[in-house]
PDB file of N, CA, C and O in Angstrom:
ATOM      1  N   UNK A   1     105.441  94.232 102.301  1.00  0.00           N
ATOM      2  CA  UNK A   1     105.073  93.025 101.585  1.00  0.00           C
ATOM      3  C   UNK A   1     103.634  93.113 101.081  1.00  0.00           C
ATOM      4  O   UNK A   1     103.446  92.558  99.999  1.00  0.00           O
ATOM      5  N   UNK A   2     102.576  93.706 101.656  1.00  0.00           N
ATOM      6  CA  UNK A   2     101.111  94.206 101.406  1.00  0.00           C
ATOM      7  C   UNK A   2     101.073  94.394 100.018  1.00  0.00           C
ATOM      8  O   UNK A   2     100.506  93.831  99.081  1.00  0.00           O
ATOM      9  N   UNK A   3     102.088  95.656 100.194  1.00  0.00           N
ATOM     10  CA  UNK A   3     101.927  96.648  98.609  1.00  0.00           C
ATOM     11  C   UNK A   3     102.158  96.040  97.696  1.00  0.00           C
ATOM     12  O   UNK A   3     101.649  96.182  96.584  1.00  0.00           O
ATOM     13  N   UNK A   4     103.158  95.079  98.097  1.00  0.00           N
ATOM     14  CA  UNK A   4     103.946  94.262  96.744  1.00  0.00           C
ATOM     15  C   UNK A   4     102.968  93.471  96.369  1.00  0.00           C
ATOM     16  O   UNK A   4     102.731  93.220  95.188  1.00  0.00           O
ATOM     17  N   UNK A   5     102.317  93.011  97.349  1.00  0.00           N
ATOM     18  CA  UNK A   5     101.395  91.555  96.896  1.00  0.00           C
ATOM     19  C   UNK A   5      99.821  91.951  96.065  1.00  0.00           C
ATOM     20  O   UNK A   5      99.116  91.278  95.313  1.00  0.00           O
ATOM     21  N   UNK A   6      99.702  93.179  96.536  1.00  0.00           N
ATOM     22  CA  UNK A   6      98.089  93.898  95.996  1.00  0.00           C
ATOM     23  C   UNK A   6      98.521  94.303  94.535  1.00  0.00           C
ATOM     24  O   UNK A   6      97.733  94.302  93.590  1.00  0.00           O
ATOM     25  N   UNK A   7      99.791  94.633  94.448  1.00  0.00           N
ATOM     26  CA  UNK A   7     100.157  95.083  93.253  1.00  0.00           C
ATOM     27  C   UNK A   7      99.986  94.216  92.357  1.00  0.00           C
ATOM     28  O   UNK A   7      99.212  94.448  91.428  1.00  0.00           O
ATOM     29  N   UNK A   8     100.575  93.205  92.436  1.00  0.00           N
ATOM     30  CA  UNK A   8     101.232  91.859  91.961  1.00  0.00           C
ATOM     31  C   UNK A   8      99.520  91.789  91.123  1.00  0.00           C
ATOM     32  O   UNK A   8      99.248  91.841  89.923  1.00  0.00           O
ATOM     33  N   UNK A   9      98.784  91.681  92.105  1.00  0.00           N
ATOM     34  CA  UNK A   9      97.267  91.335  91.455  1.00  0.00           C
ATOM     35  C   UNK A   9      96.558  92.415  90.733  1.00  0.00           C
ATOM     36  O   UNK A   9      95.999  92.356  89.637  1.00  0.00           O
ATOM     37  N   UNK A  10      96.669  93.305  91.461  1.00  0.00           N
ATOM     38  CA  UNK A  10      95.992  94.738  90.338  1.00  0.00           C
ATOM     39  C   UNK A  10      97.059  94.657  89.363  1.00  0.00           C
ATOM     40  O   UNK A  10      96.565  95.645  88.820  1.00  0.00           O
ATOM     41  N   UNK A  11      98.078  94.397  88.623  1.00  0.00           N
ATOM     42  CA  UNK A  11      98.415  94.819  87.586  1.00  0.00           C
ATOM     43  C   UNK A  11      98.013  93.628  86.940  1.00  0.00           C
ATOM     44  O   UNK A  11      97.930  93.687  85.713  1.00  0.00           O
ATOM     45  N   UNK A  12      97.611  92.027  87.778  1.00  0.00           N
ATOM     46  CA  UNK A  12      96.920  91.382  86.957  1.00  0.00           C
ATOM     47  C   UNK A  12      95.548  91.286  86.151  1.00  0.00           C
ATOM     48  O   UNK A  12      95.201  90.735  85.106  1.00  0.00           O
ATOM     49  N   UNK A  13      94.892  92.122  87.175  1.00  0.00           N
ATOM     50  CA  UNK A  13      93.625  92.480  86.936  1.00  0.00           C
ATOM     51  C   UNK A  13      93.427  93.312  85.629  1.00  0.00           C
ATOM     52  O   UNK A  13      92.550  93.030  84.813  1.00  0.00           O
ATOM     53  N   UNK A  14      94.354  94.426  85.471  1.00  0.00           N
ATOM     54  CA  UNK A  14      94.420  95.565  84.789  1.00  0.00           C
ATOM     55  C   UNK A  14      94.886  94.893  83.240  1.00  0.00           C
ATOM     56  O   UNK A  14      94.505  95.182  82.105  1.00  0.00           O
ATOM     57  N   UNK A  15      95.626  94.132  83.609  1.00  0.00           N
ATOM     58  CA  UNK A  15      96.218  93.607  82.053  1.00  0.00           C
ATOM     59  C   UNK A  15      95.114  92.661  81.276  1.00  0.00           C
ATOM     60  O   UNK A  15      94.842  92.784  80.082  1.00  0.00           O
ATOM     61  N   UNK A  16      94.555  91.739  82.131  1.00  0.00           N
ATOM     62  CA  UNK A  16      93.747  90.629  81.745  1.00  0.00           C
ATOM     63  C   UNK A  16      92.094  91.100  81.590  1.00  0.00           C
ATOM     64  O   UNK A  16      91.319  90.437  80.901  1.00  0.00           O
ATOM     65  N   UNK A  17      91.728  92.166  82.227  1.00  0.00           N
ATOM     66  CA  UNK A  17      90.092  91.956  82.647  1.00  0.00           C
ATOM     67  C   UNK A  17      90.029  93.664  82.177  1.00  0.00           C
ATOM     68  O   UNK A  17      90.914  94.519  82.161  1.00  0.00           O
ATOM     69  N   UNK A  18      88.611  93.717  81.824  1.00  0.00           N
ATOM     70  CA  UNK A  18      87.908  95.045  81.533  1.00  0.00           C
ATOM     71  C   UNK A  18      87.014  95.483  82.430  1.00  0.00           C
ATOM     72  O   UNK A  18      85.939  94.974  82.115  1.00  0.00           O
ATOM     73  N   UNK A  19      86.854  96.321  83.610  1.00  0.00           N
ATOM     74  CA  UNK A  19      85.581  96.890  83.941  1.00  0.00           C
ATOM     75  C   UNK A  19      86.590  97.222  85.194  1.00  0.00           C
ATOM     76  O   UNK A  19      87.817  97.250  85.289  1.00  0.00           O
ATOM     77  N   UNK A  20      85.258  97.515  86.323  1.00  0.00           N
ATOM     78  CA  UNK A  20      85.556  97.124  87.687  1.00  0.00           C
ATOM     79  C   UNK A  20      86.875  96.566  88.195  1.00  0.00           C
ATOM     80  O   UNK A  20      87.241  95.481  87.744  1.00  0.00           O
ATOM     81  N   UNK A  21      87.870  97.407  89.382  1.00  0.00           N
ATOM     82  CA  UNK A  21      88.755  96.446  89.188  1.00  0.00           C
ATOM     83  C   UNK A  21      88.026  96.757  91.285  1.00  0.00           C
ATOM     84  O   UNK A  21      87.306  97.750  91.391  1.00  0.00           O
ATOM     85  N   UNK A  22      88.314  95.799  92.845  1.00  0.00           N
ATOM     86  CA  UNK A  22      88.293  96.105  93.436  1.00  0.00           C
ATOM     87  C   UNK A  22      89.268  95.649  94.500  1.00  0.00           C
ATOM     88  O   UNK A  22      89.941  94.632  94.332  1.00  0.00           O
ATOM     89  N   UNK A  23      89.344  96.297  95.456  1.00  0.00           N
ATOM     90  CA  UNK A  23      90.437  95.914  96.032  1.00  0.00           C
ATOM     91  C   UNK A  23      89.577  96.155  97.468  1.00  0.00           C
ATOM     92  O   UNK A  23      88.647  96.957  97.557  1.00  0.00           O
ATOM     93  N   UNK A  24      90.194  95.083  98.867  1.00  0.00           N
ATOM     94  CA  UNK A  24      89.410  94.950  99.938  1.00  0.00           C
ATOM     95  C   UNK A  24      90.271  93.828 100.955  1.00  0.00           C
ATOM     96  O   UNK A  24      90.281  92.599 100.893  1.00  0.00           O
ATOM     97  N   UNK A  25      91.136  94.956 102.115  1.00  0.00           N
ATOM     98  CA  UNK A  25      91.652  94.652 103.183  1.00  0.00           C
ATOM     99  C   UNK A  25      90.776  94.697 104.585  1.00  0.00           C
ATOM    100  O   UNK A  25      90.035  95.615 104.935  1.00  0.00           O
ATOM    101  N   UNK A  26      91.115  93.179 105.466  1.00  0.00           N
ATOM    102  CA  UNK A  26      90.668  93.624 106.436  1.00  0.00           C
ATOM    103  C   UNK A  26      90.952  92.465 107.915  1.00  0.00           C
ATOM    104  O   UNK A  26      90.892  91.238 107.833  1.00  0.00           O
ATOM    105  N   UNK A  27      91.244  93.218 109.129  1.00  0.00           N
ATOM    106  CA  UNK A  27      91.498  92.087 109.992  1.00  0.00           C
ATOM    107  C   UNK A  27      90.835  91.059 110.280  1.00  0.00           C
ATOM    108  O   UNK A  27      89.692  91.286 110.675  1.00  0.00           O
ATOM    109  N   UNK A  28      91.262  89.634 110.201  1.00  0.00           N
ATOM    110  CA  UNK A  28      89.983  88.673 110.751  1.00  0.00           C
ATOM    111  C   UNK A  28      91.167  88.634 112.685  1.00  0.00           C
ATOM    112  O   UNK A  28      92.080  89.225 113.260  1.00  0.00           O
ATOM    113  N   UNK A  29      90.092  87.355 112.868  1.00  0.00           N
ATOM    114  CA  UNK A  29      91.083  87.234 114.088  1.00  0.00           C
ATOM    115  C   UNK A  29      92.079  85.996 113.900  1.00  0.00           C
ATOM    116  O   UNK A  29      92.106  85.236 112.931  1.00  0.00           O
ATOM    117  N   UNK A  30      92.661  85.969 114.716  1.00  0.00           N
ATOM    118  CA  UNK A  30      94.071  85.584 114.689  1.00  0.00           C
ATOM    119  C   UNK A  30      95.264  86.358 114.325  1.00  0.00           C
ATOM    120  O   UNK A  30      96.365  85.823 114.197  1.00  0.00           O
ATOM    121  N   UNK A  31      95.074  87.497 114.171  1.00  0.00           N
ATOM    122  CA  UNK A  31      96.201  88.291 113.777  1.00  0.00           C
ATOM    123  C   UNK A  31      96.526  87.853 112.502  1.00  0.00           C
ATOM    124  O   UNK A  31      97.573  87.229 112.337  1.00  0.00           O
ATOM    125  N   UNK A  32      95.623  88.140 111.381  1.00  0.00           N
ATOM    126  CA  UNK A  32      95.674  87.680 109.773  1.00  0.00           C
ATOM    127  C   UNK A  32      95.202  88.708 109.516  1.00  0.00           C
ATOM    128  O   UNK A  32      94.486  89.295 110.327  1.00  0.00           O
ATOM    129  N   UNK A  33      95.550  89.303 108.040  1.00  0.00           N
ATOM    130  CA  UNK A  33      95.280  90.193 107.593  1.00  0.00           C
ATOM    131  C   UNK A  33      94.681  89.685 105.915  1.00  0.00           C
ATOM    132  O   UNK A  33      95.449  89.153 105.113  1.00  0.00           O
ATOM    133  N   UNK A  34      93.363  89.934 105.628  1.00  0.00           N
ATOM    134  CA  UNK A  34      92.939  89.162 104.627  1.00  0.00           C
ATOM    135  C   UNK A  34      92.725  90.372 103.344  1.00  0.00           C
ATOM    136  O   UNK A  34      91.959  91.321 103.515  1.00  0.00           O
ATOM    137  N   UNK A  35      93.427  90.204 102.198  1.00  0.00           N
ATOM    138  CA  UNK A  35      93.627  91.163 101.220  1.00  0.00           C
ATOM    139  C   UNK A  35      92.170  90.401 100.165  1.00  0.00           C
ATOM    140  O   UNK A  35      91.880  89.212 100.299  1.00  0.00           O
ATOM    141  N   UNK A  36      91.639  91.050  99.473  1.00  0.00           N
ATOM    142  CA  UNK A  36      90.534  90.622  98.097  1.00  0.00           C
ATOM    143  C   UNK A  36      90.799  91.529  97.111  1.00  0.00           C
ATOM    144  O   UNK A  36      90.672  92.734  97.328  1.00  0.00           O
ATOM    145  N   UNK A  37      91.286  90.936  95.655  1.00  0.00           N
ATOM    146  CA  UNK A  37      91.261  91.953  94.727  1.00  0.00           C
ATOM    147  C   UNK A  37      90.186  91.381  93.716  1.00  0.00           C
ATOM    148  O   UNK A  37      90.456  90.450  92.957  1.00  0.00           O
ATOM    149  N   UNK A  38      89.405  91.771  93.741  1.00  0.00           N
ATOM    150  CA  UNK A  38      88.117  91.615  92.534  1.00  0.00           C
ATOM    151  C   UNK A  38      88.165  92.364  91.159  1.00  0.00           C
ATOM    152  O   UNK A  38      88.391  93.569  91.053  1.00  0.00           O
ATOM    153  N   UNK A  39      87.889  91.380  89.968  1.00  0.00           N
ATOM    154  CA  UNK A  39      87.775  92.006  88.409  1.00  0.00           C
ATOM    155  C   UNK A  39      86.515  90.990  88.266  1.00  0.00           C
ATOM    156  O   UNK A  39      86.172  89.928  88.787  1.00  0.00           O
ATOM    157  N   UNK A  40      85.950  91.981  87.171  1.00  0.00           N
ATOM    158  CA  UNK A  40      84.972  90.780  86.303  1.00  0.00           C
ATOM    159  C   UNK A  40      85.153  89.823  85.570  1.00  0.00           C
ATOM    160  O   UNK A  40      84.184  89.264  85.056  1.00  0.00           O
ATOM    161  N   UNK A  41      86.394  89.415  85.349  1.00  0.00           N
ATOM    162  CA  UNK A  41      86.827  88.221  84.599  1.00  0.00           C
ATOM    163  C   UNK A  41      86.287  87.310  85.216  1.00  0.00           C
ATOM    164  O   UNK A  41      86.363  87.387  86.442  1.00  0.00           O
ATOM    165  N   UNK A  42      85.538  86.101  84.603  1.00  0.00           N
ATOM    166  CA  UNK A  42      85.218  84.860  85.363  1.00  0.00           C
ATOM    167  C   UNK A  42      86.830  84.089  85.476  1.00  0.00           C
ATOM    168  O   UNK A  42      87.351  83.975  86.586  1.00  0.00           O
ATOM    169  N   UNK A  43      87.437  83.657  84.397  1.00  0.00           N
ATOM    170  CA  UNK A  43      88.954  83.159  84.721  1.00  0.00           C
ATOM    171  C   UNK A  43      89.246  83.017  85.885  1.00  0.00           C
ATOM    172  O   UNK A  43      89.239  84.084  86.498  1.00  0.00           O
ATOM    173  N   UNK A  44      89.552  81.994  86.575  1.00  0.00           N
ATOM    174  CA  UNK A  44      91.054  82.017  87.497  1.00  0.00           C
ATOM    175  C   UNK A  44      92.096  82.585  87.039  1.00  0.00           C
ATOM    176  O   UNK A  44      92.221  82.898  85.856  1.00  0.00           O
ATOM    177  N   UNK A  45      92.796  82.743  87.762  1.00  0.00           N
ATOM    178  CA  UNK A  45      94.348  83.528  87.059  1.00  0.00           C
ATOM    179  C   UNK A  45      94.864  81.782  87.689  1.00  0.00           C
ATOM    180  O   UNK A  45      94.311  81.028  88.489  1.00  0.00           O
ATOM    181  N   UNK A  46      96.216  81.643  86.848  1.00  0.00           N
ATOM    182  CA  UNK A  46      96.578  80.704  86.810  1.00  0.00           C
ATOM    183  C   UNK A  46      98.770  80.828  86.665  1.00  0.00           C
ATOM    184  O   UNK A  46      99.530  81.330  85.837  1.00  0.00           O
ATOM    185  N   UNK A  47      98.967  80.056  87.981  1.00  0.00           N
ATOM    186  CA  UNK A  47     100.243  79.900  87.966  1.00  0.00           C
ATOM    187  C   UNK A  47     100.876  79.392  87.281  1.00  0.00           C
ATOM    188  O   UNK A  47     100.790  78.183  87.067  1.00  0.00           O
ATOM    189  N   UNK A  48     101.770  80.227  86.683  1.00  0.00           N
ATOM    190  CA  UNK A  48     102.994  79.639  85.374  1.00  0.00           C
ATOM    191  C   UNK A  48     104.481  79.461  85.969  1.00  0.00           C
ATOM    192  O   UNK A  48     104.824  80.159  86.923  1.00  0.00           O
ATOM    193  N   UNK A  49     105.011  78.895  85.625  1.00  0.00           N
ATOM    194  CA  UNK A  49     106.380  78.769  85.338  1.00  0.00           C
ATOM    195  C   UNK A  49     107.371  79.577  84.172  1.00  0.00           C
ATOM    196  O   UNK A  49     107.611  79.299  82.997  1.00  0.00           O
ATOM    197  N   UNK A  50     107.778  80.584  84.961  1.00  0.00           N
ATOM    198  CA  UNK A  50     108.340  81.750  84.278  1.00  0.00           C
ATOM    199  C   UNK A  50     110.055  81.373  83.614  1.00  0.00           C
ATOM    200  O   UNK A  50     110.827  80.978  84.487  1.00  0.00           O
ATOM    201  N   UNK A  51     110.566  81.463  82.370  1.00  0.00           N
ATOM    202  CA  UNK A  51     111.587  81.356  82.143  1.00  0.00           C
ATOM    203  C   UNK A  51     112.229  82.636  82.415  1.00  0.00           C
ATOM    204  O   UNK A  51     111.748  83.767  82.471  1.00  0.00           O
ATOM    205  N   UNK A  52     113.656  82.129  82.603  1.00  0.00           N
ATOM    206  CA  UNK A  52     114.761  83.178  83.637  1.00  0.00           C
ATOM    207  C   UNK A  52     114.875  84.579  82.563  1.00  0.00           C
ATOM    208  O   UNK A  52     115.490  85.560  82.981  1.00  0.00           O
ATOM    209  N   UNK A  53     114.185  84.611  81.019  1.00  0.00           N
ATOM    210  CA  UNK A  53     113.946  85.731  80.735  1.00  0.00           C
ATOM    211  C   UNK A  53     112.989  86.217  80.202  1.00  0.00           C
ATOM    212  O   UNK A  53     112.973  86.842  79.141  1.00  0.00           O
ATOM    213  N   UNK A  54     111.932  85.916  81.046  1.00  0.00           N
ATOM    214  CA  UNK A  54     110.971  86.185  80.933  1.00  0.00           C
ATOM    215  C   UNK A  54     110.307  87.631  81.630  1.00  0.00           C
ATOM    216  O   UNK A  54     110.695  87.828  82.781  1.00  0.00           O
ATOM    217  N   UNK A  55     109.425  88.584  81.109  1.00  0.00           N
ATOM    218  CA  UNK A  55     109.745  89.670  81.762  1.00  0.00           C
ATOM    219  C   UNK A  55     108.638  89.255  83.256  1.00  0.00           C
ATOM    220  O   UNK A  55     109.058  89.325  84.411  1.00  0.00           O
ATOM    221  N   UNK A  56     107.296  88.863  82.911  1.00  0.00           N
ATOM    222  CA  UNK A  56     106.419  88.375  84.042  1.00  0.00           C
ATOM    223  C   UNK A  56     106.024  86.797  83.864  1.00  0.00           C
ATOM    224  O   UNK A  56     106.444  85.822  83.242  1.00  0.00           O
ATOM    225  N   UNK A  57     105.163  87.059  84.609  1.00  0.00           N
ATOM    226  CA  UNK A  57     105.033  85.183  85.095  1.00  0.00           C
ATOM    227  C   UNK A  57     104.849  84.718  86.214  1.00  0.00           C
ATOM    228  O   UNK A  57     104.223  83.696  86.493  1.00  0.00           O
ATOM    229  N   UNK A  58     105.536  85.647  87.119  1.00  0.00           N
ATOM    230  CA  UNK A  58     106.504  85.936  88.420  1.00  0.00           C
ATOM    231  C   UNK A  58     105.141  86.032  89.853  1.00  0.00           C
ATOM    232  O   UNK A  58     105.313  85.626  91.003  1.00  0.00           O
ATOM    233  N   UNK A  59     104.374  86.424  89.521  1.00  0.00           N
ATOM    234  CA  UNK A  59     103.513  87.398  90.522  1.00  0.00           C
ATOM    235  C   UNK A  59     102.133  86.291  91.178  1.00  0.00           C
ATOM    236  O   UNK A  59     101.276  86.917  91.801  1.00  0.00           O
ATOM    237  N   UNK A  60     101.982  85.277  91.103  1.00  0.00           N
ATOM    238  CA  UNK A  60     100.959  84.360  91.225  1.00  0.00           C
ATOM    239  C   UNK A  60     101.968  83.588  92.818  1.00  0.00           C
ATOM    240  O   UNK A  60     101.758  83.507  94.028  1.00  0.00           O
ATOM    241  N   UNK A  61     103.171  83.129  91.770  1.00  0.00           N
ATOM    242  CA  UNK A  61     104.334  82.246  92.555  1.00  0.00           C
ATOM    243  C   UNK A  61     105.044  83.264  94.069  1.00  0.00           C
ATOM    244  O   UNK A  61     105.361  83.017  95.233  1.00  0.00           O
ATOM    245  N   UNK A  62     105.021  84.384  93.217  1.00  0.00           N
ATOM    246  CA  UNK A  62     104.990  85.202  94.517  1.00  0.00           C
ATOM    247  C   UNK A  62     104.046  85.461  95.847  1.00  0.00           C
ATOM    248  O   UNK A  62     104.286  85.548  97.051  1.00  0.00           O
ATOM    249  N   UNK A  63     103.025  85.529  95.154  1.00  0.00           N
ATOM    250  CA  UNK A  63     101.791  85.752  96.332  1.00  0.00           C
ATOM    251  C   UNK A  63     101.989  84.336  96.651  1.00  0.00           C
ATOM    252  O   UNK A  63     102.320  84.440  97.832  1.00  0.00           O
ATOM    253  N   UNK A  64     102.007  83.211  96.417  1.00  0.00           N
ATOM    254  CA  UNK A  64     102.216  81.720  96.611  1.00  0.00           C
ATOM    255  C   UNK A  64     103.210  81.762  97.889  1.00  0.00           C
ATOM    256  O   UNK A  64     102.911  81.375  99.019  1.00  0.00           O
ATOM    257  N   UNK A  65     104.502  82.331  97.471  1.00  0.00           N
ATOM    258  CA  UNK A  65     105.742  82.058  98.249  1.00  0.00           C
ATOM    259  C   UNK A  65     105.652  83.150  99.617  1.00  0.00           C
ATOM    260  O   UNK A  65     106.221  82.911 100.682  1.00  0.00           O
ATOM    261  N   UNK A  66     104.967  84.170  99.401  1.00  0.00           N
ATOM    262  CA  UNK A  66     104.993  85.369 100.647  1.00  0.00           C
ATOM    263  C   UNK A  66     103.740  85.238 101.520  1.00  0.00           C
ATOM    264  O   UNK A  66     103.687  85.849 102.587  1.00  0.00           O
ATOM    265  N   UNK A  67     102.708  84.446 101.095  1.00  0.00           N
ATOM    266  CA  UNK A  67     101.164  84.572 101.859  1.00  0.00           C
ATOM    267  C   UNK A  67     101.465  83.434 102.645  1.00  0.00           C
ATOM    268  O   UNK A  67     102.344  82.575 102.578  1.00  0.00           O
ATOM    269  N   UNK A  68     100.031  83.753 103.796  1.00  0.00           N
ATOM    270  CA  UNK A  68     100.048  81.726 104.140  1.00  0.00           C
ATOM    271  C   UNK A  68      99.463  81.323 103.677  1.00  0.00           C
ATOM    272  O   UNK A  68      99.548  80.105 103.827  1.00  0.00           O
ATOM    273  N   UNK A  69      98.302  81.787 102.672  1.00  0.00           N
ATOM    274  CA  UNK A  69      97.495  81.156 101.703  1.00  0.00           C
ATOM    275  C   UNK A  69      96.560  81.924 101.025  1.00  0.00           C
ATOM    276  O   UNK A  69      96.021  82.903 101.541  1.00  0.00           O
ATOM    277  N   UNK A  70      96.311  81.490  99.766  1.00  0.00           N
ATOM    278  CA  UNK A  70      95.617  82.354  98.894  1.00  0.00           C
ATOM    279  C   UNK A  70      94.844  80.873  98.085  1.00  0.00           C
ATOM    280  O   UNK A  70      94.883  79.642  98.091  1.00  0.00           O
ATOM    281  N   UNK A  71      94.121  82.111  97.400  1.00  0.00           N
ATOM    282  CA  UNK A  71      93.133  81.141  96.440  1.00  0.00           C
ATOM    283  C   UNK A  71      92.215  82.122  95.639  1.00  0.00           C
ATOM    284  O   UNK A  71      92.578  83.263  95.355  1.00  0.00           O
ATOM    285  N   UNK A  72      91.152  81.662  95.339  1.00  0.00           N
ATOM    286  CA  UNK A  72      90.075  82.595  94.329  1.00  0.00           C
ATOM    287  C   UNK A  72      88.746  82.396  94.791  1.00  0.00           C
ATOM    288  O   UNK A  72      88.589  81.733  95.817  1.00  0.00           O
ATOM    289  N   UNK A  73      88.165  82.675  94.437  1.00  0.00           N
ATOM    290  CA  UNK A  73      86.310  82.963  94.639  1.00  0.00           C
ATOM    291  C   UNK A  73      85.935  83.256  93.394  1.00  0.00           C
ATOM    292  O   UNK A  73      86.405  84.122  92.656  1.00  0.00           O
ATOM    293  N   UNK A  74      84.653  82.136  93.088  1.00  0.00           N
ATOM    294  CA  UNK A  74      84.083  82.689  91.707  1.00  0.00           C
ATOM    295  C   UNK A  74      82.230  83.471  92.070  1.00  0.00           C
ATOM    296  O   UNK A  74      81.250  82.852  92.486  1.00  0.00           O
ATOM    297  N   UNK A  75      82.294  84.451  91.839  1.00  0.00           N
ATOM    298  CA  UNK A  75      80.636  85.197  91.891  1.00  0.00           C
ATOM    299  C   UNK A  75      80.128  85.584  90.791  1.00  0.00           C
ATOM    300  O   UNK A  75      80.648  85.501  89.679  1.00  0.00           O
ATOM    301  N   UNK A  76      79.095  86.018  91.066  1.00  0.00           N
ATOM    302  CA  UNK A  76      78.034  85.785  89.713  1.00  0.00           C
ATOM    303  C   UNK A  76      78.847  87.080  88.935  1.00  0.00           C
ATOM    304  O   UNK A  76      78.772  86.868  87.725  1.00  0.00           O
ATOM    305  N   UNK A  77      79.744  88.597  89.268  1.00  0.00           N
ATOM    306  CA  UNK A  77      80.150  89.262  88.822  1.00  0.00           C
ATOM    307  C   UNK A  77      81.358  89.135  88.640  1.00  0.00           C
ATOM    308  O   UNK A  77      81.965  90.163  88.937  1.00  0.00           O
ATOM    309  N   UNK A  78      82.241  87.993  88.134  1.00  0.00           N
ATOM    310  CA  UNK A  78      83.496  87.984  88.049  1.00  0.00           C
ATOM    311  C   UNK A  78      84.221  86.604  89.033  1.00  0.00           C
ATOM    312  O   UNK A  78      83.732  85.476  89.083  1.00  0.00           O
ATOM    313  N   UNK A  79      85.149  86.936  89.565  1.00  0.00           N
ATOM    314  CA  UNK A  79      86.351  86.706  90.422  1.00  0.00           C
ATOM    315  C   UNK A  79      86.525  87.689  91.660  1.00  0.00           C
ATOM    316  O   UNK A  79      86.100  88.833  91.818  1.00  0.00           O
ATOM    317  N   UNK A  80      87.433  86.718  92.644  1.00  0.00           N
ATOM    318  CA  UNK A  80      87.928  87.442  93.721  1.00  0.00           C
ATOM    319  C   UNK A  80      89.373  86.655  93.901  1.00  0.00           C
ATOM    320  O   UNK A  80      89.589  85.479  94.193  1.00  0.00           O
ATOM    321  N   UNK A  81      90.041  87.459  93.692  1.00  0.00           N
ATOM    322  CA  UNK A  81      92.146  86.393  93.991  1.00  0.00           C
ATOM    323  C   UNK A  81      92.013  87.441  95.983  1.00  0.00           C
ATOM    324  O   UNK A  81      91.821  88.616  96.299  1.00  0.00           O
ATOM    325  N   UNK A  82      92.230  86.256  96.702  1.00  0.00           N
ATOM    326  CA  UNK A  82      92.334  86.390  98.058  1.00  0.00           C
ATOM    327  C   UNK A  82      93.728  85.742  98.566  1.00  0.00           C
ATOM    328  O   UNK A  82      94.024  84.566  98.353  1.00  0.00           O
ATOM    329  N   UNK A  83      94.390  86.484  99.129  1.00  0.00           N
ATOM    330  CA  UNK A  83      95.430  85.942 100.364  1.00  0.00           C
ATOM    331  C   UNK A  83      95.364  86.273 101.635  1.00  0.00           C
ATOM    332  O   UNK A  83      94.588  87.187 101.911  1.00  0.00           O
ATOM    333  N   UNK A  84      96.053  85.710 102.614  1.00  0.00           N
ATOM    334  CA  UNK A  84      96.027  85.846 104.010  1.00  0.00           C
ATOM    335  C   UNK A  84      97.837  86.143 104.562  1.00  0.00           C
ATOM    336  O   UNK A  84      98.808  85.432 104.299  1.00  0.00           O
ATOM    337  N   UNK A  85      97.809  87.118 105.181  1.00  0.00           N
ATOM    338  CA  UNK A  85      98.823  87.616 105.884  1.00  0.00           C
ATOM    339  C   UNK A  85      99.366  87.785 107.109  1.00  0.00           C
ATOM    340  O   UNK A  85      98.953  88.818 107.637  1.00  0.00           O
ATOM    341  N   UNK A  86     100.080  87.215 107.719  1.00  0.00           N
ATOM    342  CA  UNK A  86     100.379  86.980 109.235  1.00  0.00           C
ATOM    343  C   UNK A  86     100.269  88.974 109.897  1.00  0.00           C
ATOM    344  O   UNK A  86     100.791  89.963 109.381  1.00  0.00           O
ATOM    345  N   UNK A  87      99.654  88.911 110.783  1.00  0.00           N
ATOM    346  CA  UNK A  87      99.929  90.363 111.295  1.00  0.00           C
ATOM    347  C   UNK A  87     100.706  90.350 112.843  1.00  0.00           C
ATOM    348  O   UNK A  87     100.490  89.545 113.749  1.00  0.00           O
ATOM    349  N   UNK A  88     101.512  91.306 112.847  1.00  0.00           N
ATOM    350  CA  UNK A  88     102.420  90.915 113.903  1.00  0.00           C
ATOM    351  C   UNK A  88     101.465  91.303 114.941  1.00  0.00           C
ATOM    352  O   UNK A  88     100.528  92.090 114.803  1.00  0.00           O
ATOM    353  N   UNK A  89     101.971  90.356 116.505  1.00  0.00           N
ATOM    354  CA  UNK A  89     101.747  90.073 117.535  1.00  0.00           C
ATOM    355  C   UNK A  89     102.236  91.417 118.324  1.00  0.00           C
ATOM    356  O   UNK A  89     103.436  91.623 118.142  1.00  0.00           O
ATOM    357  N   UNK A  90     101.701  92.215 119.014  1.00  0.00           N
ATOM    358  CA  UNK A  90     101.942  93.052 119.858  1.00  0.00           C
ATOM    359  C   UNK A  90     102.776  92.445 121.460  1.00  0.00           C
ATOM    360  O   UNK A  90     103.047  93.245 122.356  1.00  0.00           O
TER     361      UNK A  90
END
């Protein structure tokens, strides 16, 4: 689910924004796993409502429906799209 979800955003990054693209996993506690994909776009990326033939659209609503929560960060170099990921319990 990781791969799918980092993807989901680097190919947003890649389509929408020019420069820098970065990407940045790491454990907090609670057994969460906190993903950051950074571009220089100031933009939010912004959730759409995809028609059933539509080819994308899809990938915002996804990280939406698979994370326990996501959101953005705005810095003086861009954006940061962040989610949080349950990490299993040993």
């Amino acid at each position: 689910m990781t791969v799918l979800l980092v993807s989901e955003l680097v190919t947003n990054s890649l389509r929408h924004a020019t420069g820098p693209i970065g990407v940045r996993m790491y454990p907090r506690a609670g057994h969460v796993l906190q993903v950051e994909v950074s571009d220089p776009l100031p933009d939010p990326p912004r959730e759409r409502t995809a028609a059933s033939d539509d080819e994308g659209g899809r990938g915002l609503q996804l990280v939406a429906l698979a994370s326990r929560r996501w959101g953005t960060l705005h810095g003086d170099n861009g954006k940061t799209v962040w989610f949080e990921l349950s990490l299993p319990t040993r």
